[in-house]
C-alpha positions, 0 to 999 in steps of 0.5 A: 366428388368435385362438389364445392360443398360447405356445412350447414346446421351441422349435417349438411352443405349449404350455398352460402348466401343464406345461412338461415335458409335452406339450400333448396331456397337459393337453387330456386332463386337462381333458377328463377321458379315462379315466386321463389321470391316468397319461398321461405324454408328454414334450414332445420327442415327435413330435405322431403319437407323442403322439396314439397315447400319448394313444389308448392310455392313455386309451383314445380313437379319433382322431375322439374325440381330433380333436374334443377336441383342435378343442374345446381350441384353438377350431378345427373339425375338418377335412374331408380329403376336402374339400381343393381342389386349387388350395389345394395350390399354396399351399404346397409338398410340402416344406413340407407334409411337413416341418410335417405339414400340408395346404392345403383351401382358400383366399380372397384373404387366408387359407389354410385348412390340416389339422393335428394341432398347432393349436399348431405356430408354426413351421409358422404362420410358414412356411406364412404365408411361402411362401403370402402368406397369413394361415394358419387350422387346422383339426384332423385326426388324424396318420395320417389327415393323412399318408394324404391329404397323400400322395394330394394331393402323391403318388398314387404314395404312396398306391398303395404304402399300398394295395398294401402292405395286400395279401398278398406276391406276390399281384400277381405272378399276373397277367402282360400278354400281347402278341402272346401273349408274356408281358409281361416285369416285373422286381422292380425295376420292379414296385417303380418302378411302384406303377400296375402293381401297383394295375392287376393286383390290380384284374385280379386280383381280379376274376378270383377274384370271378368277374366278367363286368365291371370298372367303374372310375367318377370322382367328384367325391370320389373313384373307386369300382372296381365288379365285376359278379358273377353279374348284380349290381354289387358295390363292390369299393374306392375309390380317390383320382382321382389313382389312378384316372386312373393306373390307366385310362391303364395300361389304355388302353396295355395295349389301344393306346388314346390315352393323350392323347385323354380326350375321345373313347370308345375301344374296344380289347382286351388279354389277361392271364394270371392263375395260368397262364389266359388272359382276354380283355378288351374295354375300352371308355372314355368321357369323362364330367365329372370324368374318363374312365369305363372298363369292361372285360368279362373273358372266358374264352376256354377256359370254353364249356359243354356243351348238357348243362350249360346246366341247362335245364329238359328241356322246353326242352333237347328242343326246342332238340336239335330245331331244332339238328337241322335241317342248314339254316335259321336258329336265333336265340337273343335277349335283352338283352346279359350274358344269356348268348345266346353261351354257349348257341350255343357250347354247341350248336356243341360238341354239333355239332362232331362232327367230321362238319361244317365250322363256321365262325364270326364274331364280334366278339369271339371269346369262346370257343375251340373245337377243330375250328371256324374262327373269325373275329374282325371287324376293321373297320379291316381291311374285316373287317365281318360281311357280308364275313367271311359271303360269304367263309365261304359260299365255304369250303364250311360246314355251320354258320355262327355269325354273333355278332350280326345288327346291320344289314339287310346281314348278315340279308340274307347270313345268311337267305340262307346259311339258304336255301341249304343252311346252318345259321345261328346268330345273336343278337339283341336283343329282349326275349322269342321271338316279338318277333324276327319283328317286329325282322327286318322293321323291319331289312327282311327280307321276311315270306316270307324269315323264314317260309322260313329260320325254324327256331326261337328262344330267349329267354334271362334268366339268373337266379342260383342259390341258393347251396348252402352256406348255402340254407335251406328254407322250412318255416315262415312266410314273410317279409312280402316272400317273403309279398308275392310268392308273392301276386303269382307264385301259388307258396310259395317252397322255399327262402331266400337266407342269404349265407356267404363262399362266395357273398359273403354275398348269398345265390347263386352261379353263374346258371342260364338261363331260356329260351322256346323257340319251336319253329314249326310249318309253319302258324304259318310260314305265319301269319308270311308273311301277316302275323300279328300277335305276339299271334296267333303267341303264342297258337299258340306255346302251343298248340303247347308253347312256356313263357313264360319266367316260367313256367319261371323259377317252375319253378326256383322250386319246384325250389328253384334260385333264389327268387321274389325272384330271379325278380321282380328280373330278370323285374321283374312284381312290382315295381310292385306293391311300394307305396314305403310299405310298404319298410322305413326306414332311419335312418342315422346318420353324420357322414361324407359318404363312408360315408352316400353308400355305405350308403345306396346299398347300402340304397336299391338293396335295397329300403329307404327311408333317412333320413340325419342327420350326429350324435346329437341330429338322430337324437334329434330323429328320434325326438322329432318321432314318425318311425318306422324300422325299424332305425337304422345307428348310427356309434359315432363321432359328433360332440357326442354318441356313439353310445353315448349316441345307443344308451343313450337309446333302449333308455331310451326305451319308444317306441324300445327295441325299434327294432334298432339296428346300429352302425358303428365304424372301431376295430379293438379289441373293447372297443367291439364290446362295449361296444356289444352290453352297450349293447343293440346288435342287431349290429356292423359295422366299416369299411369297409363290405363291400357284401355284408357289410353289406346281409346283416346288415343284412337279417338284424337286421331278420328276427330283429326280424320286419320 
């Protein structure tokens, strides 16, 4: 290997110049670590005690420790992450285990392997034994190594490490119903089944984050859990792909899917109950080139508003009270899916369901359930089709019929036809404003005359999120450059501003209220549609008649303070073509680790900022010297050949960077470096793992103290 190596204690090769020490003591003497004078580890200690002795006395994180330990011995540091899986069959998990190393990759001749004593004969000999290879090192830090030989060798390992992190019983509220029987797990088995606990945190969790979907995302270097809240994504955690596979095959047999067939998508439902409430869950997966993709929609089957609670603006709730009066004819409400159209129709069949009426639904799912209906859910392999189901409820004598969605020419057929018959229908559709439903109705085949005679009236939804009411702050000063930018494009001075707190995750909002266009026709604008008017001309007419376009009442909630132009401009979207890509903000983000700068500067990109990535000190140095400007620098404290520190000392010593707010990373738990740090000059101070929210806030907040 071209290691000058020499024995100690009879299993490893220690520096001679102490042989009742351990080899880690003269690494740090030479290095001249803080008080390594005083470091005294025996040479009988394990190599993990002797790394944390070493940490703890000479006050030094693992990465320092790790590249001083690869600088001694003239090795690299490993990359764990990088690990290939054929290398694995090299050596076996025994021998792994036992000499606390792990395979990265191979070639015909060599076999390259992670460990944290470069100096270790024994476990050279026998890794070059079982492997029919010469063995070269790499180093890496003890914890991190056993964390990733038990991912590789054992994910059931490495699901114990991550549930042993949550607190006691928190998985034991969450149970599995079939057939509305409650899943029976004993202790035991809870213990044996480390998937099934991992499985109902993620459910878990997502129940107490308010998410309307769980993604469950393969990578090539990993698997990423993601929640959507309130309309957004949110990272939730990473997993090892071993784990991820697990955790979708448990849920895949929790809704009968095929466990063996991962090259299909599969579509299923199951049902949970988490602290005594039921959720239904719609899971869908498909193949994609690493592994399966799997996404669940959790639904609350009891969680149906009243019409009254919508907060919809009065204008637009009066108009809908009045098309819900007609008692025949057909009310569409529309929008892109997750905008919450179902909602709004459950919420007026509440208002409906006197008790004076017969209503019936069909769905596909039911998603809410409601006292006094008769609901059908579709079930294709049953010949239960929305067509079908709908002939069979005009049989049942109804007064209202909810059809879920209409997807084909069949069920606008029975449903135009239920409408002119004497019933009140209530449907969804996908479009993307009111007036654009008459257009969609006829390229599915209707008849002008048919939609003129059976039209009552549509809604348009978007929903926007509201403001957070435990950390919104009004606006009685200047404006940001961005709240600048699009009160220019929306014509209106923004009420108040989006701060983040823990109550809503630090992003500013919580909860979402609707933005709806209510098209309410009147006999002459029917007769318009019936001869063939174009959508422009029934625009026109809607207006005249009352109808707001939906960015007008979205600026309403506006200028009542329910939400922000930001808001109003990400979902609605006019604004931002008007945002030239110079004028964002640039990031200059500074980590040596693939992992953390694929994710941060997903975060960052995602919010509207350029990011500019480098791998250690002197490439952020050299940023600078070749005159690049940034708005604000993400700093990792731990940075190969020059620390961070170093990296923050040059340029508050620097006139060109000194006023550059620099935000720092570290993964140590300590406070030493956190102060160090914020003596060095550091605008703030961020600790790993990132916590998306989290960390675009502050983020966002470093750079409005620094007036950017």
């Amino acid at each position: 290997m071209g290691i000058d190596l020499l024995p100690t204690a009879g299993k490893s090769r220690a520096p001679a110049e102490s042989s009742r020490q351990h080899w880690i003591v003269d690494i740090a003497r030479r290095a001249h670590l803080a008080h390594s004078e005083l470091l005294i580890v025996p040479v009988g200690l394990s190599t993990e005690e002797a790394w944390a002795k070493t940490g703890e006395v000479c006050g030094i994180g693992e990465d320092d420790l790790t590249r001083h330990v690869a600088e001694h011995f003239k090795v690299p540091v490993a990359q764990l992450s990088a690990a290939e899986s054929h290398a694995l069959k090299l050596v076996p998990e025994l021998v792994a285990r036992r000499h606390h190393v792990l395979p990265l990759r191979q070639t015909d001749r060599q076999v390259v392997v992670a460990t944290a004593n470069p100096g270790d004969y024994e476990a050279e000999q026998a890794i070059g034994f079982v492997s029919s290879r010469t063995p070269a090192f790499e180093v890496a830090p003890p914890n991190a190594l056993k964390a990733a030989v038990d991912t590789r060798y054992s994910p059931d390992r490495a699901f114990e490490s991550l549930i042993d992190t949550l607190a006691a019983g928190a998985i034991e509220d969450v149970k599995v119903l079939e057939d509305k029987t409650p899943e029976t797990l004993s202790p035991h088995e809870f213990e044996a089944a480390p998937v099934v606990k991992l499985t109902n945190l993620i459910l878990q969790s997502a129940v107490a984050e308010r998410a309307s979907d769980i993604h469950m995302e393969p990578g090539t270097a990993g698997s990423v859990v993601r929640f959507r809240v309130d309309g957004v994504m949110r990272v939730h955690m990473q997993l090892p792909n071993q784990a991820m596979t697990r955790v979708v095959s448990r849920m895949k047999i929790l809704a009968k899917l095929d466990i063996a067939d991962r090259h299909r998508p599969q579509d299923g439902r199951a049902r949970i109950e988490v602290r005594g409430k039921h959720y239904d869950l719609r899971i869908s997966t498909v193949p994609t080139r690493e592994a399966e993709k799997l996404v669940i929609r959790v639904l609350d089957p009891s969680g149906a508003p009243k019409l009254s609670e919508l907060d919809m603006l009065d204008l637009e709730l009066r108009r809908f009270r009045q098309m819900l009066s007609n008692r025949e004819g057909i009310v569409i409400v529309t929008g892109p899916t997750g905008s919450g159209k179902t909602t709004t129709l459950y919420a007026a069949i509440r208002e409906l369901a006197t008790g004076e009426v017969n209503i019936m639904t069909v769905e596909d799912p039911v998603e809410y359930e409601v006292g006094g209906i008769t609901q059908i859910q579709v079930e294709p392999k049953r010949g239960v089709t929305f067509p079908s189901a709908l002939r069979a409820i005009l049989r049942q004598d109804p007064d209202v019929v909810f059809v879920g969605e209409i997807r084909d020419l069949e069920t606008a057929q029975v449903a135009v036809q239920a409408a002119m018959t004497g019933h009140l229908v209530l449907a969804t559709l996908h479009t993307n404003d009111a007036l654009g439903v008459i257009p969609r109705l006829i390229d599915l085949g209707l008849e002008r005359a048919s939609i003129a005679g059976a039209l009552r009236g549509i809604v348009a939804q978007r929903l926007i999120r509201r403001i957070c009411p435990k950390c919104v702050q009004g606006i009685d000063g200047n404006l940001t450059d961005a709240e600048r930018r699009l009160a220019g494009i929306y014509g209106i001075k923004p009420t108040v501003r989006a701060e983040g707190c823990e109550y809503c995750g630090m992003t500013g909002y919580r909860g979402r209220t609707p933005v709806n266009e209510v098209f309410l026709p009147t006999p002459p604008i029917l007769e318009s549609v019936a001869k063939g008017a174009t959508v422009q001309e029934l625009q026109r007419a809607a207006t005249a008649t009352g109808m707001r376009a939906m960015r007008e009442v979205a600026l309403e909630k506006v200028r009542l303070g329910t939400s922000t132009l930001q808001e109003v401009d990400r979902v609605l979207g006019e604004g931002i073509s008007e945002t030239p890509a110079n004028d964002q903000p640039r990031i200059l983000l500074v980590d040596d680790d693939p992992t953390v700068r694929t994710l941060a500067r997903a975060l960052l990109e995602k919010n509207g900022f350029r990011v500019t990535e480098v791998g250690d000190g002197p490439e952020a140095i050299e940023h600078f010297t070749i005159g690049e400007e940034c708005a604000l620098v993400v700093l990792d404290l731990n940075l190969p050949t020059l620390s961070g520190l170093e990296v923050l000392d040059r340029l508050r010593s620097s006139p060109s960077t000194a006023g550059v707010p620099v935000v720092v990373l570290t993964g140590s738990e300590g406070d030493d470096a956190e102060i160090d740090a914020m003596n060095a000059g550091a605008d703030d101070y961020i600790r790993k793992p990132l916590e998306p929210a989290r960390f675009v806030a502050r983020i966002k907040a470093a750079l409005r103290r620094a007036g950017s």
